[in-house]
Each structure stands twice: as structure tokens, then as C-alpha cells.
C-alpha positions, 0 to 999 in steps of 0.5 A: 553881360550888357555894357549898362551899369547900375549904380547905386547909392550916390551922393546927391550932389553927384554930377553926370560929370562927376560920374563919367571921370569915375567910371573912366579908370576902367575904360571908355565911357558912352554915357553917364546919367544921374537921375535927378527928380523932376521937380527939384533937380536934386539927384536920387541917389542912382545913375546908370553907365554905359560903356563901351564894351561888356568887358569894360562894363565888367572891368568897372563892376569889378573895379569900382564896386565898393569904391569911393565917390563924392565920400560915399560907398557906391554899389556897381551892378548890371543894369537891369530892363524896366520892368512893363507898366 
């Protein structure tokens, strides 16, 4: 288990600060990151989480899968590497 979380299905208007207080019931938070597009700022739909341990990071994916966001269900997963291009 790694301490990046993949989280999905975000309102658009979700901050990078919005997420960190979210995240933050389930311990220390290293950093938050909606991914926005490049050319209108608007977010994806997704972000990524760092936290500070792997038990956090499985403390959060237990506790905050499913949970209430910005009016919106999130999904909580490990976060996977890129795949090579």
C-alpha cells in the first residue's frame, strides 16, 4: 500500500482546499490535488491525495470511500503509477 489516494468522481468546482479538509478526518494530509484542464481551469472530475502514512492512506480509503463531497459521492482508491507513453 502506497500513501497516494486516487479520488474520483468530484464536483467540478472542488478546490485543492476543499479536498485537504476532506481528507483531513483521517489524518495528516501532505498534499491535495485536483486536476484541472489547462485550458479552462475547470476541474476533471478527479484528484489525487497524499497522506502521511500507508495506514492513513487506508485509514482514508475505508473511511471516506463513498462519502459526501461538494454534494457528490466520491470513490476513494489507491492510486496507481502512469502508465509509460
Amino acid at each position: 500500500m502506497t500513501n497516494k489516494l486516487f479520488i474520483g468522481s468530484l464536483d467540478y468546482a472542488t478546490t485543492d482546499a476543499q479536498l485537504q479538509d476532506h481528507f483531513a478526518q483521517a489524518g495528516t494530509v501532505l498534499s491535495a490535488k485536483v486536476i484541472v484542464d489547462r485550458n479552462t481551469g475547470v476541474g476533471k472530475g478527479f484528484g489525487f491525495v497524499e497522506m502521511s502514512t500507508p495506514e492513513e492512506a487506508k485509514a482514508a480509503m475505508d473511511k471516506l470511500n463513498g462519502s459526501d463531497l461538494n454534494g457528490r459521492s466520491i470513490a476513494v482508491k489507491e492510486a496507481t503509477p502512469r502508465p509509460e507513453r
